[in-house]
N, C-alpha and C positions, 0 to 999 in steps of 0.2 A: 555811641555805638560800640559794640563789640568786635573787637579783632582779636584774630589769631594768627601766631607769626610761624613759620618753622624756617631755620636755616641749617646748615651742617657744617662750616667750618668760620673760619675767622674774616675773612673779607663779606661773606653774609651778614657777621655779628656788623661789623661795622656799619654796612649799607644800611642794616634793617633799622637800626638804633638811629640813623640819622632819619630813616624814614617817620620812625615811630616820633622823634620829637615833633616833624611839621603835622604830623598828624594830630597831636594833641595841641597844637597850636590851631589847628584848623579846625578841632572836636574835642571843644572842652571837658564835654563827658564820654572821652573816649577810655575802653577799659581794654587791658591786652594780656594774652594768656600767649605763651610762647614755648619753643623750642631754639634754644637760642645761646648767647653770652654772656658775657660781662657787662660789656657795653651797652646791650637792652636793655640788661636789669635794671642799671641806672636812670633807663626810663621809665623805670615801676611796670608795674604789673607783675604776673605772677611766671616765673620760667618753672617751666616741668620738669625740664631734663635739659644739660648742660649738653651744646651742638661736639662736646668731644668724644662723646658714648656714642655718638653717630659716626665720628668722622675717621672712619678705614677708607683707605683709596689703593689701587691696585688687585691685579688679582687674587693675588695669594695672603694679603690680609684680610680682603674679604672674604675669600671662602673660608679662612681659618675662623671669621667669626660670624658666619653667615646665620649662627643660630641666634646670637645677641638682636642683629640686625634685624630679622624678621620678627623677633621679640618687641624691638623696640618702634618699629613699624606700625604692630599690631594694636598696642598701648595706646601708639599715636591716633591711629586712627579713633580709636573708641574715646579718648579723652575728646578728640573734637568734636563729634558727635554729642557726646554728652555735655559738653559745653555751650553747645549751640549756638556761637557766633554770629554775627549780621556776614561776615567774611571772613573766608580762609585767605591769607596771602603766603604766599611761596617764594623764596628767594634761593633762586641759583637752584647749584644740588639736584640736578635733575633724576638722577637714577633712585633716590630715595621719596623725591616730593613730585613727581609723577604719576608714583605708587597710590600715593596721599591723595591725590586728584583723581584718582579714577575711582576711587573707593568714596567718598566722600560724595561727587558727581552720582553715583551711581545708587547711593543712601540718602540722600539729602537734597536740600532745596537751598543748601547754602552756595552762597556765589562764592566762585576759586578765583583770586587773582593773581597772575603770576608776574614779583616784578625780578629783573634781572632774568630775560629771555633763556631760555636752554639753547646752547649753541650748535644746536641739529644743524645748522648751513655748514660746518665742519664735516660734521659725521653724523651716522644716525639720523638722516634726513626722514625716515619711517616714520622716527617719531611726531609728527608734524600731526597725523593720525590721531592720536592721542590728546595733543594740544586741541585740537579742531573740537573733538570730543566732550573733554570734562573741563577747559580752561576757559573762562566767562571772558577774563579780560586780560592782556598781554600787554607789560610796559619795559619797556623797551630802556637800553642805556649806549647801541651801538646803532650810528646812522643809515649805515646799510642793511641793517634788519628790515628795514621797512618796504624796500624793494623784496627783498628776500620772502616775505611773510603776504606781502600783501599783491605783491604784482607775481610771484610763482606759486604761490599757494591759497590767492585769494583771502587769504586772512589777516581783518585791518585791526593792529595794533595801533598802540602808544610810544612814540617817541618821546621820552621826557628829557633828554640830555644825560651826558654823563659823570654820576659822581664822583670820581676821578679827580676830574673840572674841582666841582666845590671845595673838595679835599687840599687840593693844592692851591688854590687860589687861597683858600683861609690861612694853610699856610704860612704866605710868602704874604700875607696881609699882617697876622697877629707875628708871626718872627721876628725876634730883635736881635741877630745874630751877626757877628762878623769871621771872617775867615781868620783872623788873629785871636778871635775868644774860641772857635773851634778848636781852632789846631792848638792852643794852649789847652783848656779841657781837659781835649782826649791825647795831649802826649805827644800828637805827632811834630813832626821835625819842620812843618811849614814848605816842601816842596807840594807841589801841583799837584790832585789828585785824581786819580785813574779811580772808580768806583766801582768795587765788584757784587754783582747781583746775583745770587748763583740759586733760586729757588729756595722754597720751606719745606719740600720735604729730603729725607736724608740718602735715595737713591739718587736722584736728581743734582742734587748738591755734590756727591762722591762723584760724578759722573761728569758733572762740570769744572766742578772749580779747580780741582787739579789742572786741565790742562790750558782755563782761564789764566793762574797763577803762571804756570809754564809762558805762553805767550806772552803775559803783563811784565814779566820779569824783565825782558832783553827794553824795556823803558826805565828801569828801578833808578839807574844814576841820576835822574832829572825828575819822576816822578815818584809818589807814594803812595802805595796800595793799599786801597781801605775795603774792608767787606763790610756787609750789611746783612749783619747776620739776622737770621729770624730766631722770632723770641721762644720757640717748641725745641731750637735744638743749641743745645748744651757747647760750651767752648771747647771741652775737648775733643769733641766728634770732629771741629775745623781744625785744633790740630795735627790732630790725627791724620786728616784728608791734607792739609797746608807741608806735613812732614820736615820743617825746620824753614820755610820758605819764608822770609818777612812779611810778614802783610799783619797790618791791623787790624782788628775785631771787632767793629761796635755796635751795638744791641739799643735798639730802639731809637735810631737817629738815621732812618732812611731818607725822610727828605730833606734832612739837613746835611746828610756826606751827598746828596742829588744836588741841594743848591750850592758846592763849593768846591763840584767833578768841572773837572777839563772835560773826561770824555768815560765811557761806562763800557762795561762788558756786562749782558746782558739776559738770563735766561728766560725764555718767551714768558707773556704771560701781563698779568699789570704792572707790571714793572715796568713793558717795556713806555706802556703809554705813560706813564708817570715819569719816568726818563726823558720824555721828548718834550712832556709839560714845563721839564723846569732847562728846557732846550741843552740838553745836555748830549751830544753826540754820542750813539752807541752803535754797537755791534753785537747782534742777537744772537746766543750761541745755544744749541741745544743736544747735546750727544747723546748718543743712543750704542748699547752693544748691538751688535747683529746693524751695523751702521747701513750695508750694501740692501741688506732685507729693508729694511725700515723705510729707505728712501725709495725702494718699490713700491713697499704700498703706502706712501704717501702718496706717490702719485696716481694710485689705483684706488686709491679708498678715500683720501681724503678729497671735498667737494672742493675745497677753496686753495687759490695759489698761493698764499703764505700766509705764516703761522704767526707773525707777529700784530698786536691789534695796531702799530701804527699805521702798516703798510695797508692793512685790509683797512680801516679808517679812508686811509690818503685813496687807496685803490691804485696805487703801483707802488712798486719799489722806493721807499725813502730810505730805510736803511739796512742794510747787508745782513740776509739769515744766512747762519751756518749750520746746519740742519746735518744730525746720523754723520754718514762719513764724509758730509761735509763741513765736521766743526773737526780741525786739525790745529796743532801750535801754530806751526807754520802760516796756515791760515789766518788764523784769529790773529797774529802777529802783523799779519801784512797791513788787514784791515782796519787795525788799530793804528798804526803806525799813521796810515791814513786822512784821521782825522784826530786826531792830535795836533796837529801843526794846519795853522793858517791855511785857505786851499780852496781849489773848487769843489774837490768831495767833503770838507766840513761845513762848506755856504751852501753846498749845495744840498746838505743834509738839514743843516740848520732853516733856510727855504720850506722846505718840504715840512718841517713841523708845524709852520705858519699855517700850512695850509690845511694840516688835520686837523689845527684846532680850529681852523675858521667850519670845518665837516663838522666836528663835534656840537659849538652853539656855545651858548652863553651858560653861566653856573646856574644852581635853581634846580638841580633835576629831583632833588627831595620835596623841595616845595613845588614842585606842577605835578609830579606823580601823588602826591598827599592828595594836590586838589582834584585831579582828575578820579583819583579813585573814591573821593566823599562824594561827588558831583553825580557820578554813576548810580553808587547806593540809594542815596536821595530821592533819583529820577526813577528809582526801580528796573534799574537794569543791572545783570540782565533779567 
């Protein structure tokens, strides 16, 4: 069969390329035409357009390139069209492969499948509208969606598990690492390490990791501060933002500074649930200018009571957001301090992770999404 993929930034490229491999394990003569990455490429087929000509986020980049955008929108559409696929599959990215879904739906008889949900139970619950609409089949990789989609909105998705799970488990399966060949490696001095997560894009990261570093500091005598930097932004942007502060750099060794953290500072996001995968104690920090504004309409706009996928996973509180003007040194300080040391708030965090992965399921969620969605085609649905 014929697929086609579209993603827009780097953890799509990821997911979709793992999809794409069970898929040709499952469909020998499967052929793929994509918008995509690296990482797809590697699964052969043919990429049209690399997911980075897509991927502006925010307001003021996109409308500075709103013309590229709708450019590249329009391209899309018509190459899929002309292509004529047995499926379109859509990952993530919903403000741009929505567009893609409505248009497509609205031309064609091809079936849209969408995996990696759009996280309307956040914000944008409208959109749900849309999904009902032009989206054939919905596969799912968070376990509360499925309440969410099908007990409030009547619409029965796919639960496959989450890849996350497979990612790390292979991990800490194929790793032959020890905390003496790390810390030799990369340099460091062999004290305990605090690991800082501070986002991939460059507001986000200014916005945090300054007052991460600030807090992590009053640990520095007993501890060593590592970043994890993402591989889009340049070493001098963290010095810049670090300003002489000690803290390490290293570039493409996230879950190996995760398997050999004491405890993490955190900004929302997959990170946080990859942190709790490798039981790593953290503290979710996310700041915002206009901190007092922001934390109003969180509470006014956003549907769900926290931002972190741990807590939304567990469905309470397992570990401490510090959200807008509630991410302070002071704060972040206390709540690190916290769990660092032996305790009922580290057991009792470490606890609570048990428990969102027993929510999450077993690894595989490439391989039962691959099969669910040959199974579908097959049977002629939709």
């Amino acid at each position: 069969m014929k697929y086609y993929l579209i993603v827009g930034e780097a953890s799509g490229d990821l997911h979709a390329s793992r999809l794409m491999k069970e898929l040709k394990a499952q469909d020998p003569r499967a052929e793929f035409r994509f918008i995509g990455g690296d990482l797809m490429q590697e699964q052969g087929g043919l990429m049209v357009r690399h997911y980075k000509d897509l991927a502006y986020m925010g307001f003021i980049p996109v409308l500075l390139h709103a013309r590229t955008i709708l450019k590249n929108m329009r391209a899309c559409k018509r190459d899929v069209l002309e292509w004529r696929p047995d499926v379109l599959i859509l990952v993530d990215y919903p403000g741009f492969n929505l567009s893609v879904a409505e248009y497509i739906h609205a031309h064609s008889q091809i079936p849209v499948f969408y995996y990696i949900s759009p996280k309307i139970w956040a914000w944008k619950e409208y959109r749900i509208k849309n999904i009902k609409r032009d989206v054939d089949e919905l596969f799912s990789i968070l376990p509360f969606e499925v309440d969410f989609f099908e007990n409030r909105h009547h619409y029965p998705i796919h639960y496959v598990g989450n890849p996350t799970l497979d990612e790390v488990e292979a991990y800490k399966r194929e790793a032959q690492d020890s905390f003496e060949r790390f810390v030799l490696e990369n340099g460091l001095d062999g004290r305990p390490v605090i690991a800082l997560l501070a986002g991939s894009r460059k507001q986000e990261i200014k916005d945090n990791l300054r007052i991460m570093v600030k807090a992590a500091s009053a640990y520095a005598g007993r501890y060593e501060l590592v970043l994890a930097a993402a591989p889009n932004i340049e070493a001098d942007f963290y010095e810049k933002v670090l300003d002489g502060r000690k803290v390490s750099i290293l570039y493409g060794q996230t879950y190996r500074i995760l398997s050999h953290a004491r405890a993490a500072l955190v900004t929302s996001g997959t990170a946080t649930l990859e942190a709790a995968l490798f039981r790593v104690p953290q503290v979710v920090c996310y700041y915002t200018a206009c901190g007092k504004l922001v934390s109003f309409l969180r509470r006014h706009i956003l549907k769900v009571k926290y931002i972190s996928l741990v807590n939304l996973v567990a469905g309470r509180e397992v570990v401490r957001e510090l959200v807008a003007d509630g991410m302070t040194v002071e704060r972040v300080r206390e709540e690190l301090g916290r769990i660092l040391t032996d305790g009922h708030d580290r057991g009792g965090m470490l606890q609570g992770y048990e428990e969102m992965a027993s929510r999450l399921g077993t690894p595989g969620a490439p391989v039962r999404a691959a099969r669910e969605m040959i199974s579908s085609l097959k049977a002629g649905k939709p």
